[in-house]
MARSEKE-591360 format. One line per 10 residues: number of its first residue (from 1); for each residue y, x negated, z of C-alpha. Coordinates in steps of 0.5 Angstrom, whole numbers, padded with zeros to 4 digits. Layout:
! MARSEKE-591360
NUM> Y:X:Z ~ ... .
***
This chain:
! MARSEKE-591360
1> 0286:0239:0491 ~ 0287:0239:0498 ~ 0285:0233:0502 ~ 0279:0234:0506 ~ 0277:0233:0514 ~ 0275:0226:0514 ~ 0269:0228:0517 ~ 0268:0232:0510 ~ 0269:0227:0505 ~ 0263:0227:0499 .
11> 0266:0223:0494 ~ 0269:0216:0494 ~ 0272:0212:0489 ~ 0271:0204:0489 ~ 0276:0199:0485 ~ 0273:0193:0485 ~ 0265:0192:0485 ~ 0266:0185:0488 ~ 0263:0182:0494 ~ 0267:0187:0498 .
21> 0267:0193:0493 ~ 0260:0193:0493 ~ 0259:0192:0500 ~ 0264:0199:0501 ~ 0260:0202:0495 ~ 0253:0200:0499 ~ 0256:0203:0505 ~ 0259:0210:0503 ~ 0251:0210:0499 ~ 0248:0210:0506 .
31> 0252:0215:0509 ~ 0250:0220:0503 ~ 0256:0219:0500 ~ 0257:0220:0491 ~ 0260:0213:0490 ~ 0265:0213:0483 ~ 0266:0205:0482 ~ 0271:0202:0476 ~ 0272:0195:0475 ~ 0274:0193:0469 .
41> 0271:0185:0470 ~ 0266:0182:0465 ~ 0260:0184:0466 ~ 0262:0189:0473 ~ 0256:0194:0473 ~ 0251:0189:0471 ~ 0254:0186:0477 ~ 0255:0191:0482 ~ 0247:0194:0480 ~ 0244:0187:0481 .
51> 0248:0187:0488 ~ 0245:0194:0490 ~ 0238:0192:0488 ~ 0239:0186:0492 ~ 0242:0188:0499 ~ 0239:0197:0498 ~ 0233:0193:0503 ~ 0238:0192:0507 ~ 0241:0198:0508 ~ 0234:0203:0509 .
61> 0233:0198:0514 ~ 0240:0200:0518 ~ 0237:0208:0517 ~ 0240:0213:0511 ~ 0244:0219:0512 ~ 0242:0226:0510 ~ 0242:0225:0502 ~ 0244:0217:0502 ~ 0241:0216:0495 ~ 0242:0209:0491 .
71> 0243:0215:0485 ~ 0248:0217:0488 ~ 0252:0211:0484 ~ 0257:0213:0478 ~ 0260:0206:0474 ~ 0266:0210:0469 ~ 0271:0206:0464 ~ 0277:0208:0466 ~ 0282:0209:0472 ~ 0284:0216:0469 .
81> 0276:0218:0469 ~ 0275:0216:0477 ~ 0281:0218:0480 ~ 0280:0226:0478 ~ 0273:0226:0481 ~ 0274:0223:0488 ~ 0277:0225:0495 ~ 0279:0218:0497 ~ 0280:0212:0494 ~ 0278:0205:0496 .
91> 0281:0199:0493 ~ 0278:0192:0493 ~ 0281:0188:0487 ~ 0284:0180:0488 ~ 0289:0178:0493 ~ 0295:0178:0488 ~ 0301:0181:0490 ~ 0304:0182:0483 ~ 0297:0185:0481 ~ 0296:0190:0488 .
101> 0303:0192:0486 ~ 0301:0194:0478 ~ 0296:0197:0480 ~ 0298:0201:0486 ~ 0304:0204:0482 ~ 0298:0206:0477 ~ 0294:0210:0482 ~ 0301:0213:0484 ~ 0302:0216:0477 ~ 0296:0218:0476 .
111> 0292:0220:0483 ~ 0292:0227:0484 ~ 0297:0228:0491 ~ 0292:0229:0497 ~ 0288:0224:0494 ~ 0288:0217:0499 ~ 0289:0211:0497 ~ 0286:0205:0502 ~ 0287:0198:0501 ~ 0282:0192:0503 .
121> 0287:0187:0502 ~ 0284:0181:0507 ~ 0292:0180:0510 ~ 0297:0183:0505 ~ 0302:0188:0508 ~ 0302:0195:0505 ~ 0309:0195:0505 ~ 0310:0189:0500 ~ 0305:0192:0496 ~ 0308:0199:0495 .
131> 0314:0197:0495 ~ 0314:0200:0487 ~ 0312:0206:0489 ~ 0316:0212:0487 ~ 0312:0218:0487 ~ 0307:0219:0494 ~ 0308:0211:0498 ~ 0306:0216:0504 ~ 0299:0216:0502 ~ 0297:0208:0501 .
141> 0294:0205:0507 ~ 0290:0199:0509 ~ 0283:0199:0511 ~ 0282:0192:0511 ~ 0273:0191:0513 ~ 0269:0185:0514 ~ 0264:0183:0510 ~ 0260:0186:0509 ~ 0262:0193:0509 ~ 0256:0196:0509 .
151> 0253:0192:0515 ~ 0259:0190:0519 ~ 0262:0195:0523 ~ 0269:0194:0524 ~ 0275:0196:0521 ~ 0281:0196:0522 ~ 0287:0201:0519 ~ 0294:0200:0518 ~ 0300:0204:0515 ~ 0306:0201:0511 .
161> 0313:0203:0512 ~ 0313:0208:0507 ~ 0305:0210:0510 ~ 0305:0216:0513 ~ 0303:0218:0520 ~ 0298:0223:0519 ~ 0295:0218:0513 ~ 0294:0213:0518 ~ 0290:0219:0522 ~ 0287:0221:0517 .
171> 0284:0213:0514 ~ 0282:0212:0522 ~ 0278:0218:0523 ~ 0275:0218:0516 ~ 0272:0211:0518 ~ 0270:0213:0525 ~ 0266:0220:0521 ~ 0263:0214:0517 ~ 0260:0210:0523 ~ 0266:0204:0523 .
181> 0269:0201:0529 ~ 0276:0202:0528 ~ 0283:0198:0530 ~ 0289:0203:0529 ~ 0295:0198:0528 ~ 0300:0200:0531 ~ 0306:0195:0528 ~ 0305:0192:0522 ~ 0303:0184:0521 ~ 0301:0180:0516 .
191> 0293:0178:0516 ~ 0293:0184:0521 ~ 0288:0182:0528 ~ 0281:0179:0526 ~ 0283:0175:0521 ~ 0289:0172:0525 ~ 0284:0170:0530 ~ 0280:0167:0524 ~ 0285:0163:0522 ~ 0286:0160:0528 .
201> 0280:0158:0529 ~ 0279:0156:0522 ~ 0284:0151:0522 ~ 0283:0148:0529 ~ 0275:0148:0526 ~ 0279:0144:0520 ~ 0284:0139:0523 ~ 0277:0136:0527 ~ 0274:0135:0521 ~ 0279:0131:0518 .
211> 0279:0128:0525 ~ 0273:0125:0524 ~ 0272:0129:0532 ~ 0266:0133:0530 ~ 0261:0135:0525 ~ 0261:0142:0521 ~ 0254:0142:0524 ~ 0257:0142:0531 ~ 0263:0147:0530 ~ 0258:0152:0528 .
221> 0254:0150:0533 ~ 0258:0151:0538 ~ 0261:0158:0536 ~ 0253:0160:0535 ~ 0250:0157:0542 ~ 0257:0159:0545 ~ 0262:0164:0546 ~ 0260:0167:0539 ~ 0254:0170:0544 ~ 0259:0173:0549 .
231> 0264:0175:0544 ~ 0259:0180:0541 ~ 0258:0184:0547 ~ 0265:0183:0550 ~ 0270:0181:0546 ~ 0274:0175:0547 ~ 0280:0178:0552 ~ 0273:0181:0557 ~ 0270:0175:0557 ~ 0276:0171:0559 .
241> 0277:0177:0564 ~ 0270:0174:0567 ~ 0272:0168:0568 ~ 0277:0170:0573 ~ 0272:0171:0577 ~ 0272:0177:0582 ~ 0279:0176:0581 ~ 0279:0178:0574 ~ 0285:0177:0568 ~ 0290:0176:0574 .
251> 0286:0171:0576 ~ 0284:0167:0571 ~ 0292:0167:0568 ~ 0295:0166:0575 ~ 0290:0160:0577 ~ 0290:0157:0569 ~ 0297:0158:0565 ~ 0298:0151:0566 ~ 0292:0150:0561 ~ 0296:0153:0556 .
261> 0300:0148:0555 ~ 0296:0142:0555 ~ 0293:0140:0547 ~ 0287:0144:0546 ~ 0289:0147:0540 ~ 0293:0145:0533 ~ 0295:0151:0530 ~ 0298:0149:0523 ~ 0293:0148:0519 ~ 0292:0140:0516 .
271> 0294:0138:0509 ~ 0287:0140:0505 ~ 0285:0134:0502 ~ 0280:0132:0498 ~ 0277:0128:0502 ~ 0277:0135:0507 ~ 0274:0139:0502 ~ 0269:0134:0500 ~ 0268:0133:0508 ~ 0267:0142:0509 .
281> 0263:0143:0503 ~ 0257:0137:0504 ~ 0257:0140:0512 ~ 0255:0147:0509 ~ 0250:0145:0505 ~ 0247:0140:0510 ~ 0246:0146:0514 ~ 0244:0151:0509 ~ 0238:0146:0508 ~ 0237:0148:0500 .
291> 0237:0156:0501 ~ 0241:0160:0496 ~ 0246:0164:0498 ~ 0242:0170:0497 ~ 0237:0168:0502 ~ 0242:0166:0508 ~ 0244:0173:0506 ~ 0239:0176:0508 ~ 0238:0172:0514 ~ 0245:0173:0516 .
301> 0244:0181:0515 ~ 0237:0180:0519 ~ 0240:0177:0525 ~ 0245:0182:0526 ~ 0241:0188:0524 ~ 0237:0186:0530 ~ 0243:0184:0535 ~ 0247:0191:0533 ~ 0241:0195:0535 ~ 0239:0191:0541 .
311> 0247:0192:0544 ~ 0245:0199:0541 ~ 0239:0200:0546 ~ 0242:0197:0553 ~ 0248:0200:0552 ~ 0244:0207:0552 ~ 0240:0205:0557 ~ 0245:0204:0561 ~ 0250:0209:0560 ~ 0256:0204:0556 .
321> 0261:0207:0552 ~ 0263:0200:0550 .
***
């Protein structure tokens, strides 16, 4: 079976039906894809149905693809019985090295060669993961969403060691066919770009907890009502260009490198104690304010359905191609 253009593809295999699995599966569903999923967890596609019959609202609310269909949907019960009817291979299981690097010489073995074979893993690097590979290295890829997959539009791709150039192409232009903002890494880096700039927040966002110099409330408030705003039309690197004034990034760098010097960040996350954890958790419910998981969901989604399509529309209006 020769490998498909990536504008091409009609079917995908899912491994792992959990929270980002099923958010790929939700995805390629919209986009008028035949979705094959396995997972072999304790109740995986009553959990994976459940998840479609909660979040497919959501999904006709972002608009369907010619043939997008919730029957397009196919749970097997073995690996053998995914990977002879697929063309691309999106893998979702727990973060665990020993398991990725099982599973990966499984598909290895057993995946026809022109089939694609992309990681979601959250930071590790495709060369740890594949580093048993005897047969085809050269096809396993990192494809690494956030979540959800099948509303947010970012992704970012990056090859291994072994990962072949035309493999990291090929991944890139599969998810630009299918509506995805994507970052072509160029050097390999644990955690890879979104989640190395979370994780530094994060761990500020911890050390002030435990400081007792704010609140949970006020961390989040801040990112809300503050650059969280800026970041979703310009990023972080052009909303500091703007700082700079008519002088731009030059500017801001020449006029504010001493800045970087002074104690506005502490990179290296805090001990995680108890009392820490106790201090995260109370601070999150407090602002859930008694709604369920489910329902912050959906105010979630809601929220950036509405900022999307309006960055959509001004940007159409007025010509950007950003």
């Amino acid at each position: 079976m020769a490998r498909p253009n990536p504008n091409e593809v009609t079917h995908v295999g899912v491994i792992g039906t959990g929270v980002i699995g099923g958010g790929w599966a939700l995805h390629f569903l919209r986009m008028g894809m035949n979705v094959v999923a396995y997972d072999p967890g304790p109740n995986a596609k009553e959990k994976l149905l459940a998840m479609v019959d909660h979040v497919w609202p959501t999904i006709e609310k972002l608009g369907l693809r010619e043939g997008a269909s919730r029957d397009n949907l196919r749970f097997v019960d073995s690996l053998e019985d995914m990977v002879s009817c697929v063309q691309v291979i999106q893998e979702n299981t727990p973060e665990r090295l020993d398991a990725k690097r099982d599973l990966f010489a499984e598909l290895d073995r057993i995946t026809p060669s022109d089939v694609v074979i992309i990681s979601s893993t959250s930071g590790l690097p495709m060369t740890d993961m594949a580093s048993d590979l005897k047969n085809q290295p050269n096809r396993f890829v990192v494809g690494h969403p956030f979540n959800p997959p099948y509303l947010m539009p970012f992704c970012e791709v990056c090859g291994g060691e072994r990962t072949s150039q035309d493999v990291v192409d090929w991944t890139a232009e599969f998810y630009e066919a299918i509506e995805k903002q994507v970052a072509k890494m160029e050097k390999e880096l644990p955690g890879f770009i979104g989640n190395r700039l979370q994780e530094a927040i994060w761990r500020e966002a911890l050390h002030m907890v435990k400081n007792k110099e704010c609140t949970v409330e006020d961390i989040d408030k801040a990112i809300i009502h503050g650059p969280g705003l800026r970041w979703a039309i310009m990023g972080h690197c052009l909303t500091y260009h703007l700082g700079g004034g008519q002088g731009g990034m030059a500017y801001l760098l020449d006029h504010f490198e001493h800045s970087l010097e002074e104690p506005w960040t502490r990179l290296k996350a805090p001990e995680v104690t108890q009392e820490l954890k106790d201090d995260m958790v109370q601070g999150c419910l407090n602002q859930a304010n008694g709604a369920s998981i489910n329902e912050l969901i959906q105010e979630r989604d809601d929220c950036l359905i509405r900022i999307m399509q309006t960055l959509d529309e001004y940007r159409q209006e007025k010509g950007i191609k950003r």
